[in-house]
N, C-alpha and C positions, 0 to 999 in steps of 0.2 A: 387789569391788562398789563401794567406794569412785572407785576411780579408773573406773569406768564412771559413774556419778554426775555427778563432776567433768567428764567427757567432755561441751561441747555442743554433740554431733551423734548421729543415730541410731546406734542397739547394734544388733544379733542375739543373742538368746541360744537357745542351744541347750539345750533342755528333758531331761530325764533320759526324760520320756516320746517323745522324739522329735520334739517338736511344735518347730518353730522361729517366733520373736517378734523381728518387727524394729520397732522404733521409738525412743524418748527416754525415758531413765529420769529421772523428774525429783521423786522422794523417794525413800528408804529408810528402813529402821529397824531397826536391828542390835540394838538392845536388844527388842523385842515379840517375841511367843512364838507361832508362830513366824519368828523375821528375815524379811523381807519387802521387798520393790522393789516401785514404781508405777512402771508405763510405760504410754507414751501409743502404742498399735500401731497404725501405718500403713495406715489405710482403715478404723479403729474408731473409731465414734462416743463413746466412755466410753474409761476406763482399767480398767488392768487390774491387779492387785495379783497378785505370782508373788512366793510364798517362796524364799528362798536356796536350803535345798534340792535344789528341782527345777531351779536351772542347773545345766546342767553345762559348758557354757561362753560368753562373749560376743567377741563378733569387734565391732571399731571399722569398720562399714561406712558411714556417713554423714560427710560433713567435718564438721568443729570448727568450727561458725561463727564462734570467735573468733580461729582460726589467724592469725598474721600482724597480729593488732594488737596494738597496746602504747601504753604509757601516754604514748608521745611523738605519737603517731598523734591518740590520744583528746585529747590538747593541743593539738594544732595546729588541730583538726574545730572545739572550745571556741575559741579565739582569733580564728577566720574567722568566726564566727558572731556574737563580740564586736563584733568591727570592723565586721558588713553591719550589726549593731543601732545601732553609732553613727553608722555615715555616716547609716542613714533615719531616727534620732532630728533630725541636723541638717538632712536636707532640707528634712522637716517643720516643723522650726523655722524656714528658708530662707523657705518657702512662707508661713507666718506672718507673717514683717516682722523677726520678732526677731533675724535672724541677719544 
């Protein structure tokens, strides 16, 4: 359950009733009685709260929206965006007289 959690992209789980739930788990609670997962199901207006339980299995069917980035990635996005804030802080200065 955990490492479905951590997963962020849509699950499937497979229900002990048969019923199958694809969407984004995005809490649980391992300690409440009884342990319990919030997923958000694909074309459902609300969420939905499914006890541990009744998984009986989850399959990783949605990509990882965070596959592929990394903290040098999120640096460099951060520094390009530093750099377009100073050039237009100086144009605008430019435009001013002051510069």
């Amino acid at each position: 359950m955990e490492i479905a959690f951590d997963y962020r992209g849509d699950v499937t789980l497979e229900l002990v009733s048969g019923e199958t739930v694809r969407g984004y788990i995005f809490n649980r609670n391992s300690a409440a009685s009884p342990p319990a997962l919030q997923i958000f199901p694909i074309g459902q207006p609300s969420s939905r709260v499914i006890p541990y339980a009744d998984v009986m299995a989850i399959t990783f069917t949605g990509e990882d929206t965070a596959s592929g980035k990394s903290w040098e990635t999120w640096v460099q996005k951060k520094e390009s965006e530093r750099k377009a804030e100073a050039e237009q802080i100086k144009a605008e200065a430019q435009a001013r007289g002051h510069l």
